[in-house]
N, CA, C and O atoms as a MOPAC input file, in Angstrom:
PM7 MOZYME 1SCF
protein

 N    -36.77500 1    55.62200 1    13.22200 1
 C    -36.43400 1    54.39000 1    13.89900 1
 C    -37.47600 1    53.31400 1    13.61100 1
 O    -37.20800 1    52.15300 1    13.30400 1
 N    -38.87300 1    53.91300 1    13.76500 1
 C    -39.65200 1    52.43900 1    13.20000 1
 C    -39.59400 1    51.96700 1    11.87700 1
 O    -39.78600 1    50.80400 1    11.52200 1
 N    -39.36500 1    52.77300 1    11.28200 1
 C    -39.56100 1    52.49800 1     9.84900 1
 C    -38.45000 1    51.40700 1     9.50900 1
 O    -38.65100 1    50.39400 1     8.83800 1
 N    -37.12300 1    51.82800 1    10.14600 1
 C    -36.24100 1    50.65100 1    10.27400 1
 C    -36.46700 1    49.24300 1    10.92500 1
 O    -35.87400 1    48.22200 1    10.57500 1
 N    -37.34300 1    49.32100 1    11.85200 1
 C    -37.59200 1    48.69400 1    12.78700 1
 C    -36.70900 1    48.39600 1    14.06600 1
 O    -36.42700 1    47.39300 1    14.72100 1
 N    -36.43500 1    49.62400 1    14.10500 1
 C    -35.57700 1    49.24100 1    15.51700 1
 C    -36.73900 1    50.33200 1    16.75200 1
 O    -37.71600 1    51.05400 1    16.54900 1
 N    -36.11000 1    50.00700 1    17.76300 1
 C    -36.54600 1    50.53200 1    19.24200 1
 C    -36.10800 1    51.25200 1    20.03700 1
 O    -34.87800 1    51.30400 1    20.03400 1
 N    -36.71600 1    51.98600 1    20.90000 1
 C    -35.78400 1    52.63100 1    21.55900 1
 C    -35.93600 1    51.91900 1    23.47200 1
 O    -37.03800 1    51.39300 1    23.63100 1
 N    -35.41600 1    51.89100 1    24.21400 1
 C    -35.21900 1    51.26200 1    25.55200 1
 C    -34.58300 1    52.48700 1    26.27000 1
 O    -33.57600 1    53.05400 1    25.84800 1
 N    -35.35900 1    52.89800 1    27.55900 1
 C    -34.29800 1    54.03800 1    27.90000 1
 C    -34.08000 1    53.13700 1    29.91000 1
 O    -34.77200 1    52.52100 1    30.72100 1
 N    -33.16700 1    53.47700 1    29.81700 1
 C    -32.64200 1    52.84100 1    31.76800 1
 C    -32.02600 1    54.22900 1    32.34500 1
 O    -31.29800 1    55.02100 1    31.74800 1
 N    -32.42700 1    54.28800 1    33.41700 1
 C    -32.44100 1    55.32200 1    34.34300 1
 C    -32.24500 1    54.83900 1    35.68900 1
 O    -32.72200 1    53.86600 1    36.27200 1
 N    -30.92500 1    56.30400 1    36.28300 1
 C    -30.32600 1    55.50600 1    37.57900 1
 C    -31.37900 1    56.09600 1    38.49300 1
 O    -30.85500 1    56.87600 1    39.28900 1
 N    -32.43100 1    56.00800 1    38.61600 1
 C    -33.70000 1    56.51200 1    39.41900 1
 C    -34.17200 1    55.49000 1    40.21700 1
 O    -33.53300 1    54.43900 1    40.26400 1
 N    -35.41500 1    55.66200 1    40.99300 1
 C    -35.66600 1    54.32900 1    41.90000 1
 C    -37.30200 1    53.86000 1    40.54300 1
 O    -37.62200 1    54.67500 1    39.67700 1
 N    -37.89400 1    52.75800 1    40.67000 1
 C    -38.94900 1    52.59900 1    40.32600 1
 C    -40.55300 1    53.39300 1    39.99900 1
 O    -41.48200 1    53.39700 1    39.19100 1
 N    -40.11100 1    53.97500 1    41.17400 1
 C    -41.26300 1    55.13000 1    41.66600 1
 C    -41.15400 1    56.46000 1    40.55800 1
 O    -42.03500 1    57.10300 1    39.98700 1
 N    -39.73900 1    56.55100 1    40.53500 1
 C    -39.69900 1    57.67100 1    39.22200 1
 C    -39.74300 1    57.85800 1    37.79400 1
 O    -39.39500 1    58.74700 1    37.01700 1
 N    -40.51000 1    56.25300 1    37.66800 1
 C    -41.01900 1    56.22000 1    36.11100 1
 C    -42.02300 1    56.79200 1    35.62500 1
 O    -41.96500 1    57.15600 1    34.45000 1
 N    -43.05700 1    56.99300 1    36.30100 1
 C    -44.24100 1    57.77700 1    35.84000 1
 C    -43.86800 1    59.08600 1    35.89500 1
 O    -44.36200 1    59.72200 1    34.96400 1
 N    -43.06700 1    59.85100 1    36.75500 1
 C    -42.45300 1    61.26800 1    36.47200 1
 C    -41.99000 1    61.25200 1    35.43500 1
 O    -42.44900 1    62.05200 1    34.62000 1
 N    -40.78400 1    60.25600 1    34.97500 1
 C    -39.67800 1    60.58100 1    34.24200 1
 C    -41.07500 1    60.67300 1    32.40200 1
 O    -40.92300 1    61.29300 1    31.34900 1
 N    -42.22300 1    59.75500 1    32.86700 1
 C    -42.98900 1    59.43200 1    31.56000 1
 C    -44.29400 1    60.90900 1    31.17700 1
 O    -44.81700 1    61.21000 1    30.10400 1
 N    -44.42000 1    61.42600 1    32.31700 1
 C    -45.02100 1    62.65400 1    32.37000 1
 C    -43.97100 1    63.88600 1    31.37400 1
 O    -44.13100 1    64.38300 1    30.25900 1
 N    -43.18600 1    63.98800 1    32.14100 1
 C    -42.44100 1    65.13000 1    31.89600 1
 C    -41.72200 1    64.98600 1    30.13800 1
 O    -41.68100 1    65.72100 1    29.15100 1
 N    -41.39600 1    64.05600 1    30.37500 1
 C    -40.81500 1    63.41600 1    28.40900 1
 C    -41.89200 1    62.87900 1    27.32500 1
 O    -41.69900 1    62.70800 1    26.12100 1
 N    -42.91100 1    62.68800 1    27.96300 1
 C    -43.83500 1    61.75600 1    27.18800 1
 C    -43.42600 1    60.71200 1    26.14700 1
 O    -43.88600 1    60.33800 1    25.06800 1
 N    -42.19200 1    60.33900 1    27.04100 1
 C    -41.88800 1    58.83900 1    26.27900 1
 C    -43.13600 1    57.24500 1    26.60600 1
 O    -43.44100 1    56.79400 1    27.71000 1
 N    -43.46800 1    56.88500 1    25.62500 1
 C    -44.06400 1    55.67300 1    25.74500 1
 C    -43.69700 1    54.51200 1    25.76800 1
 O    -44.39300 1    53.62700 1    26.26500 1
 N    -42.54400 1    54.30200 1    25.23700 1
 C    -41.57800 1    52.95500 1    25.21800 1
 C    -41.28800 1    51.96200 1    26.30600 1
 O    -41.54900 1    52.63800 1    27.30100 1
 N    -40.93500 1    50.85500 1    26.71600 1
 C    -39.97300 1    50.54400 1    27.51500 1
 C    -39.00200 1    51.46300 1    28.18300 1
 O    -38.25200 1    52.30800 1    27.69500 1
 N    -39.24800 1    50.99600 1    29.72800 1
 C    -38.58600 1    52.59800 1    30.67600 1
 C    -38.23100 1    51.20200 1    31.97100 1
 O    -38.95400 1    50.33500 1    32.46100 1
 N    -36.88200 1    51.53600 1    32.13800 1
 C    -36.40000 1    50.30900 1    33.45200 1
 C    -35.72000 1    51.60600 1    34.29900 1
 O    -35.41900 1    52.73200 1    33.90300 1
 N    -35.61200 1    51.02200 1    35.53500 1
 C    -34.80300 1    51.99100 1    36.45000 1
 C    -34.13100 1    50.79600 1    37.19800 1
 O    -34.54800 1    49.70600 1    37.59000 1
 N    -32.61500 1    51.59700 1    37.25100 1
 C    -32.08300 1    50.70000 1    37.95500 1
 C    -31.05200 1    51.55600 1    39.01600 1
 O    -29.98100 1    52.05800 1    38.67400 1
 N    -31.68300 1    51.60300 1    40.49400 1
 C    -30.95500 1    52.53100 1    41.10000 1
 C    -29.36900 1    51.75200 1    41.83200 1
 O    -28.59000 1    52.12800 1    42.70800 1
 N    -29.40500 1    51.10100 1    41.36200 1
 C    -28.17200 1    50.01200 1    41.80700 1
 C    -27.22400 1    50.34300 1    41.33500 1
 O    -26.17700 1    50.37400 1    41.98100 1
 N    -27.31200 1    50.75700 1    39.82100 1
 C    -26.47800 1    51.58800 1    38.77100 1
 C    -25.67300 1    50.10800 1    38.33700 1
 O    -24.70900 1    50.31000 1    37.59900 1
 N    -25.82700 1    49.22000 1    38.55000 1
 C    -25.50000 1    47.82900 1    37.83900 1
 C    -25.05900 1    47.69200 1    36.69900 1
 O    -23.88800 1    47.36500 1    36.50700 1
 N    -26.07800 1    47.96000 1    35.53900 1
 C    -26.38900 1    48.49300 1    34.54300 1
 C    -25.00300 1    49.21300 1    34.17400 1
 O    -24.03100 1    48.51800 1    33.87900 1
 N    -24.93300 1    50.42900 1    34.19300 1
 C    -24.37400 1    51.28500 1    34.16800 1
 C    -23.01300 1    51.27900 1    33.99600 1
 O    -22.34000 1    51.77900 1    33.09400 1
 N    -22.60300 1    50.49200 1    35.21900 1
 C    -21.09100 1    50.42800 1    35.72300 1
 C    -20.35400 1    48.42800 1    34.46600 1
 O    -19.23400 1    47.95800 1    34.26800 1
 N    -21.32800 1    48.12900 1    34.16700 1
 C    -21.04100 1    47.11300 1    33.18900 1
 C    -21.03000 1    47.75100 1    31.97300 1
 O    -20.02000 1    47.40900 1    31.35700 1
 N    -21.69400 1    48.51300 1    31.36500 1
 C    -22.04500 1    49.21100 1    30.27800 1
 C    -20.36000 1    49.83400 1    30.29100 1
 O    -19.73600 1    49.68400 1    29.24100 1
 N    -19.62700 1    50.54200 1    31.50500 1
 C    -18.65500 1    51.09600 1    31.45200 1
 C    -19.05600 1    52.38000 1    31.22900 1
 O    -18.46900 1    52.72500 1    30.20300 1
 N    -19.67800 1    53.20300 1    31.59400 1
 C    -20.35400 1    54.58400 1    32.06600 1
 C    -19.73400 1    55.60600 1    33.03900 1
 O    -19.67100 1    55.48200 1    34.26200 1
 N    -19.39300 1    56.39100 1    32.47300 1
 C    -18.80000 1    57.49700 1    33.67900 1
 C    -19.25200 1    57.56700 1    35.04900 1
 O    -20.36500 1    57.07900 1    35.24500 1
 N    -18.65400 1    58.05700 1    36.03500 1
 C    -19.36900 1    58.38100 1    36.81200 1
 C    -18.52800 1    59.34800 1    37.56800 1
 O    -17.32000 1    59.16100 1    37.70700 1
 N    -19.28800 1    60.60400 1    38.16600 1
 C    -18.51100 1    61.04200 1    39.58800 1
 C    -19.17600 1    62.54500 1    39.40300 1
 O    -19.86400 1    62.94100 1    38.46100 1
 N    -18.65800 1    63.44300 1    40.89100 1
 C    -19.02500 1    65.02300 1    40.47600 1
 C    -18.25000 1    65.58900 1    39.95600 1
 O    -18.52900 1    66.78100 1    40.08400 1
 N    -16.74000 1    65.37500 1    39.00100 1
 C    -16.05500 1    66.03200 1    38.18600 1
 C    -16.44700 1    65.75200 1    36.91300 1
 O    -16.09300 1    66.56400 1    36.05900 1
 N    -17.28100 1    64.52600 1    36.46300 1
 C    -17.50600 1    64.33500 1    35.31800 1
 C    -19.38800 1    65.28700 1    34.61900 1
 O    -19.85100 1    65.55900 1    33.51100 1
 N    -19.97000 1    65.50000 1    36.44600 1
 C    -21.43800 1    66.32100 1    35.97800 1
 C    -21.00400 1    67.96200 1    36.50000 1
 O    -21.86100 1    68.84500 1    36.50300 1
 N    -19.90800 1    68.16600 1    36.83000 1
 C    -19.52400 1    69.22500 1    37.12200 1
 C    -18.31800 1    69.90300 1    35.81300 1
 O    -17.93500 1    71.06000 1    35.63900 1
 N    -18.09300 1    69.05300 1    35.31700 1
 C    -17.16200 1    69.44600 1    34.01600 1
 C    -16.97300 1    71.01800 1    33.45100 1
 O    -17.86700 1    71.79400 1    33.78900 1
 N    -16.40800 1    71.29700 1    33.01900 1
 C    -16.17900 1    72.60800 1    32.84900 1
 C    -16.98900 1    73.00900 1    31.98100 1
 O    -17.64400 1    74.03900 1    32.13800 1
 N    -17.12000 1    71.78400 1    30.27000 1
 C    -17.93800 1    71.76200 1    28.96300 1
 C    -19.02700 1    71.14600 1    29.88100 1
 O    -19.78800 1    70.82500 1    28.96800 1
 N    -19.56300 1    70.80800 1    30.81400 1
 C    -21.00300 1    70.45200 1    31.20000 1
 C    -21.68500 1    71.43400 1    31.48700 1
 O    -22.82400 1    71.58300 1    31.04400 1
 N    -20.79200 1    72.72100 1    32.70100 1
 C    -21.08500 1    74.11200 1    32.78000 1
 C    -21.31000 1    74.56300 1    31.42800 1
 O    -22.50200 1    74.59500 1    31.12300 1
 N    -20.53600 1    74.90200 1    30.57800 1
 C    -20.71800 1    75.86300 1    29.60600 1
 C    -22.15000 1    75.17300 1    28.64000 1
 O    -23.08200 1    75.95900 1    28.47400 1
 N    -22.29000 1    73.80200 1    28.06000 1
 C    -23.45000 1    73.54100 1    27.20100 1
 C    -24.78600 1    73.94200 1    28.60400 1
 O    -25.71000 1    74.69600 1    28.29800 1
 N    -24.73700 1    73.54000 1    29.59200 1
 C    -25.86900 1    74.11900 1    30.64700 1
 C    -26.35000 1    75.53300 1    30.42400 1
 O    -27.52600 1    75.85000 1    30.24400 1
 N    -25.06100 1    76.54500 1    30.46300 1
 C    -24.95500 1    78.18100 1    30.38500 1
 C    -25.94300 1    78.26800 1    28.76500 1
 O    -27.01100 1    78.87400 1    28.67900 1
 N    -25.35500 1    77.60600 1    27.74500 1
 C    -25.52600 1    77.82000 1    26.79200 1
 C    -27.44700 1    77.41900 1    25.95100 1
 O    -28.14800 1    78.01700 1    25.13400 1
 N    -27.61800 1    75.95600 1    26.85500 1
 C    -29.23100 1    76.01700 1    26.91800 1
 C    -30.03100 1    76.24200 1    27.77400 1
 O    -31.20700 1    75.92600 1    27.59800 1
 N    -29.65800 1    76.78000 1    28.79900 1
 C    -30.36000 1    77.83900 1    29.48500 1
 C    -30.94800 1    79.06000 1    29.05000 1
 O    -32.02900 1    79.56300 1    29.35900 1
 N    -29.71900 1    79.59600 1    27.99200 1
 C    -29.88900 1    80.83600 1    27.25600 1
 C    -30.68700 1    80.71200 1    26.24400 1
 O    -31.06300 1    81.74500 1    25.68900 1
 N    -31.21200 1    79.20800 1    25.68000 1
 C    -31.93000 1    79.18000 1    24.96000 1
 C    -33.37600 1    79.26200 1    25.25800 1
 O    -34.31300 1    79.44200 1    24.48100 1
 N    -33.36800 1    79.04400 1    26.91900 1
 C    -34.73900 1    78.64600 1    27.34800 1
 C    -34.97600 1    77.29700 1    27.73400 1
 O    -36.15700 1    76.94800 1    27.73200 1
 N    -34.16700 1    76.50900 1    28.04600 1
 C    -34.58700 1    74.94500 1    28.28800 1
 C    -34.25100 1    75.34600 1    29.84700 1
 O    -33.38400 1    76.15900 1    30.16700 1
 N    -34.97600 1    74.72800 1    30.62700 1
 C    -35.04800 1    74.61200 1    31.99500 1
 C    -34.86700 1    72.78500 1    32.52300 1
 O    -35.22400 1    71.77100 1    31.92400 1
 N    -34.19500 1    72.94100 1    33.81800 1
 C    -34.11200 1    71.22000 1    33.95100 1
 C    -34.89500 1    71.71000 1    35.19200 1
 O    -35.05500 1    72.71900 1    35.88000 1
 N    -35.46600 1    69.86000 1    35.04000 1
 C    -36.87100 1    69.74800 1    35.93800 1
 C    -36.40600 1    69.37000 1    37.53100 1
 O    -35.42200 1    69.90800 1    38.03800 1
 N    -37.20500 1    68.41600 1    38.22000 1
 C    -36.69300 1    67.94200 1    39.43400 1
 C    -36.06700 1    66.77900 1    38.73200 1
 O    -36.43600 1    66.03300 1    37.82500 1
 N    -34.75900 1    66.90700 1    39.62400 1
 C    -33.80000 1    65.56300 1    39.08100 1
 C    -33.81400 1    64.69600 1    40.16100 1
 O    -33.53000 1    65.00700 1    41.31800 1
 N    -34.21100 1    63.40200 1    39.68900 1
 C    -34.65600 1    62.21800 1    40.19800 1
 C    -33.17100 1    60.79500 1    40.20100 1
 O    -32.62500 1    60.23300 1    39.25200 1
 N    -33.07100 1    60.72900 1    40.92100 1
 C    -31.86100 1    59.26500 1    40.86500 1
 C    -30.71900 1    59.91700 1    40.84300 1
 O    -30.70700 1    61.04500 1    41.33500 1
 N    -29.50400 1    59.36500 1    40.27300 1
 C    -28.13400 1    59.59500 1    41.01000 1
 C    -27.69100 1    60.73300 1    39.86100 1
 O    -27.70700 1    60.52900 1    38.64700 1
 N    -27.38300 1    61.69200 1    40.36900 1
 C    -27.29200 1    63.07700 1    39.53000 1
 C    -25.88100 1    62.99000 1    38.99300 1
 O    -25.82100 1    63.62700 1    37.94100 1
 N    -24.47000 1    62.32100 1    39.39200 1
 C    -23.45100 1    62.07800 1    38.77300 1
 C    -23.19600 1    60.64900 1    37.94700 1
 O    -22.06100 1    60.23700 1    37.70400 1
 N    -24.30500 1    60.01900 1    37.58800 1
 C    -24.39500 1    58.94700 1    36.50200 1
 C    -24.29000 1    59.51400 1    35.25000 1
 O    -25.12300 1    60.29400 1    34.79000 1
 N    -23.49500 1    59.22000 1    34.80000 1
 C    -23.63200 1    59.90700 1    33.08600 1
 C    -23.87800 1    58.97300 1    32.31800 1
 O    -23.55300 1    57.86700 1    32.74900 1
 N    -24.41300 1    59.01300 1    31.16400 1
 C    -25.48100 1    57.59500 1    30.56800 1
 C    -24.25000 1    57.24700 1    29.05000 1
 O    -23.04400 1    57.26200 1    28.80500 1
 N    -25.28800 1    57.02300 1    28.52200 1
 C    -24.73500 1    56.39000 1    27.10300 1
 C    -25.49900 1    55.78500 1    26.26400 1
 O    -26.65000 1    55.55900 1    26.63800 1
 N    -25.21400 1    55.48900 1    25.33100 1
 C    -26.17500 1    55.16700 1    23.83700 1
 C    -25.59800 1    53.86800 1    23.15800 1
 O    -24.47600 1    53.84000 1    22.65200 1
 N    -26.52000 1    52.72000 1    23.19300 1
 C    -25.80600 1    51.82500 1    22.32100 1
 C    -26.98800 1    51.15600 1    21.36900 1
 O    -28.12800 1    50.78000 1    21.64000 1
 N    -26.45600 1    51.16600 1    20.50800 1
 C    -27.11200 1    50.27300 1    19.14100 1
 C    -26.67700 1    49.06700 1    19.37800 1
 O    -25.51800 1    48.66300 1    19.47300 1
 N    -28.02100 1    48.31800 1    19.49800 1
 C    -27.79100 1    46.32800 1    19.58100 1
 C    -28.32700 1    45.79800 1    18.15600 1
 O    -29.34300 1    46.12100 1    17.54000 1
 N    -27.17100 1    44.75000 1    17.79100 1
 C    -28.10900 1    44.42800 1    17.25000 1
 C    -27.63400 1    44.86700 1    15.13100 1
 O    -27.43500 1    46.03400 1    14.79500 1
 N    -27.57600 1    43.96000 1    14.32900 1
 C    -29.06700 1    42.78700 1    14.45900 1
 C    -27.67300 1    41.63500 1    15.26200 1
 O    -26.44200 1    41.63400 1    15.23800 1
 N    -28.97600 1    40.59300 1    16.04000 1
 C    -28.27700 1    39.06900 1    16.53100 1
 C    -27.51800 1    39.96500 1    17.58900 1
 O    -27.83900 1    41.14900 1    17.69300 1
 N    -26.65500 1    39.49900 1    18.26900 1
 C    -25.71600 1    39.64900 1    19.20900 1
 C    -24.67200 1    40.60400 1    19.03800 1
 O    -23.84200 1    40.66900 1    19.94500 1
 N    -24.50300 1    41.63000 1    17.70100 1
 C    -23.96500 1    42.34700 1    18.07700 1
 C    -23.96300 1    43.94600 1    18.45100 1
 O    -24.98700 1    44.62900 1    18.44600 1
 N    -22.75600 1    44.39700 1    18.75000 1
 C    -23.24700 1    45.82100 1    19.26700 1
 C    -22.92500 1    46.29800 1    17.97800 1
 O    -22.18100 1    45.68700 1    17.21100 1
 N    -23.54200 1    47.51800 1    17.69000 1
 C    -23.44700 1    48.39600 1    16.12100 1
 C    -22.50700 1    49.83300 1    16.09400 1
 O    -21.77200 1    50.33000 1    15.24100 1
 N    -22.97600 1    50.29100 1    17.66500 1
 C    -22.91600 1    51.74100 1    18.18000 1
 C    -22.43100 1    51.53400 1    19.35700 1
 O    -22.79800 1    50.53500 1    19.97600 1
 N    -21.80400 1    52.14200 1    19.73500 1
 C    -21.39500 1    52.61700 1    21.46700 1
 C    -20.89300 1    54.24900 1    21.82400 1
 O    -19.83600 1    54.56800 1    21.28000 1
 N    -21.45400 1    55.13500 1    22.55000 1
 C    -21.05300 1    55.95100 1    22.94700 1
 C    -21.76700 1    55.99700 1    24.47500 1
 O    -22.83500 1    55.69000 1    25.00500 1
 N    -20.12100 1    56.73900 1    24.91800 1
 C    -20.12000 1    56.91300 1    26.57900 1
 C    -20.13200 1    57.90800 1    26.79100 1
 O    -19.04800 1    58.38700 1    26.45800 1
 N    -21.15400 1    59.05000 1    27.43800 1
 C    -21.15300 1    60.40400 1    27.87100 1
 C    -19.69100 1    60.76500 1    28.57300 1
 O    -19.44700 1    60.11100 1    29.58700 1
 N    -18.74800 1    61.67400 1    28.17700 1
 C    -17.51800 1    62.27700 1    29.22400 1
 C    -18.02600 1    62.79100 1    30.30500 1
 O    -17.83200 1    62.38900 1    31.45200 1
 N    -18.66700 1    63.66300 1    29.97800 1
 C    -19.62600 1    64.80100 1    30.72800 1
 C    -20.99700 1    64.73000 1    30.83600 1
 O    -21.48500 1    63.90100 1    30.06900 1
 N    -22.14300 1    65.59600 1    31.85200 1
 C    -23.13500 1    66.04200 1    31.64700 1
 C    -23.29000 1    66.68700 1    30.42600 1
 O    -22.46500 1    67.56100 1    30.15300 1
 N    -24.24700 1    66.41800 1    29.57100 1
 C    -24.47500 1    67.17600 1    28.40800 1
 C    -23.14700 1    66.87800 1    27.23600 1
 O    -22.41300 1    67.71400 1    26.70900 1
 N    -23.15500 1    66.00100 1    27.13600 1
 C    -21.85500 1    65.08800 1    26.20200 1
 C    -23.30500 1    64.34300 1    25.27000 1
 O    -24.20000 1    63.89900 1    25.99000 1
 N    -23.42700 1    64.27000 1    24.29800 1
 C    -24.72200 1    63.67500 1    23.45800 1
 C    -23.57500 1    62.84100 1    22.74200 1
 O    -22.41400 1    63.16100 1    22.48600 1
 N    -24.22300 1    61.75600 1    22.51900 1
 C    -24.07600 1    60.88300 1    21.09900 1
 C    -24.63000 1    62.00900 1    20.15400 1
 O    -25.49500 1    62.82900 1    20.45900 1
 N    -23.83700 1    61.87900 1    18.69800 1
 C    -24.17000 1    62.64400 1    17.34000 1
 C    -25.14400 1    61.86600 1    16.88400 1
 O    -24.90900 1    60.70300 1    16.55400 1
 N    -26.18800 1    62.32700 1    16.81700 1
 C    -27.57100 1    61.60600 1    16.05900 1
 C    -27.38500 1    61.20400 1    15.20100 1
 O    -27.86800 1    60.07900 1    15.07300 1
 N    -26.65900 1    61.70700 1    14.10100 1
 C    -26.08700 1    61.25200 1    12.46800 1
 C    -25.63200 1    59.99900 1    12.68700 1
 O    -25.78700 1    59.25200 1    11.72100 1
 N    -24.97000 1    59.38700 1    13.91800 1
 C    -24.01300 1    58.28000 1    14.02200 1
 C    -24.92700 1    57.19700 1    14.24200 1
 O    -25.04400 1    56.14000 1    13.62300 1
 N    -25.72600 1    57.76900 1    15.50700 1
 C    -26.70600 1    56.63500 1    15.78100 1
 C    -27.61500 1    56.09100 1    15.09900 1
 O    -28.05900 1    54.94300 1    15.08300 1
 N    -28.04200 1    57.71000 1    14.10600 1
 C    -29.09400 1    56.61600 1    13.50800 1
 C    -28.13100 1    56.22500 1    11.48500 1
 O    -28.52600 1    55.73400 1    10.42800 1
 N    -27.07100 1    56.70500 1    11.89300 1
 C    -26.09100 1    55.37600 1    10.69000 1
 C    -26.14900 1    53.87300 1    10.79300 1
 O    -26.16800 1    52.98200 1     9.94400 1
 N    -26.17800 1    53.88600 1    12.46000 1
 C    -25.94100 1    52.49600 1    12.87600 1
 C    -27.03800 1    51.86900 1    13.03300 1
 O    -26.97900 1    50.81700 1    13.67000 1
 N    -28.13100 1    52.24600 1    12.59600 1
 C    -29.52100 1    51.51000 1    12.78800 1
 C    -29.58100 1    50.34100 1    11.39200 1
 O    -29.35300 1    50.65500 1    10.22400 1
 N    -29.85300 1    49.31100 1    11.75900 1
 C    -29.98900 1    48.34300 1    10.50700 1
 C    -31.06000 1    49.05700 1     9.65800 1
 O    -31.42200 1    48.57200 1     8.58600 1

């Protein structure tokens, strides 16, 4: 991503207070906003609800990296927000858009970083 020169920005439906957790535990350094209003979110056009973090494929990829050994930490902010990935940019437009269905629904990395200028 730098080499392209693009950035990464991450927003989280957490309160303020849970940025230094969220920066401990990930050791992300970047730009980190929280917006527990979910504002954000619900403009972006973002899933939301407990059928969409309760999903059947949210269970099974959970079952499935569990078994690998990944453990989830204390979860901080609204636990049925499901996020999304967008490439801005260059100028005003969007490049990329993906909307999580589910918990554990990823954007394909191949795509995102296609769409990087």
């Amino acid at each position: 991503m730098d080499r392209r020169g693009a950035g990464l920005i991450v927003v989280g439906p957490g309160k303020p207070e849970h940025l230094k957790g969220f920066r401990e535990v990930t050791r992300f350094a970047g730009p980190l906003y929280a917006d527990p209003s979910l504002a954000s979110f619900r403009v972006a056009g973002l899933a939301y609800g407990w059928s969409r973090t309760f999903h059947p494929r949210s269970i099974l990829k959970g079952m499935r990296a569990f078994a690998a050994g990944f453990r989830q930490g204390v979860r901080r902010g609204n636990p049925v927000q499901q996020g999304g990935v967008f490439v801005l940019g260059p100028g005003d437009r969007v490049s990329y858009e993906w909307r999580d269905r589910f918990a554990g629904d990823h954007a394909p990395l191949p795509a995102v970083l296609a769409a990087l200028p």
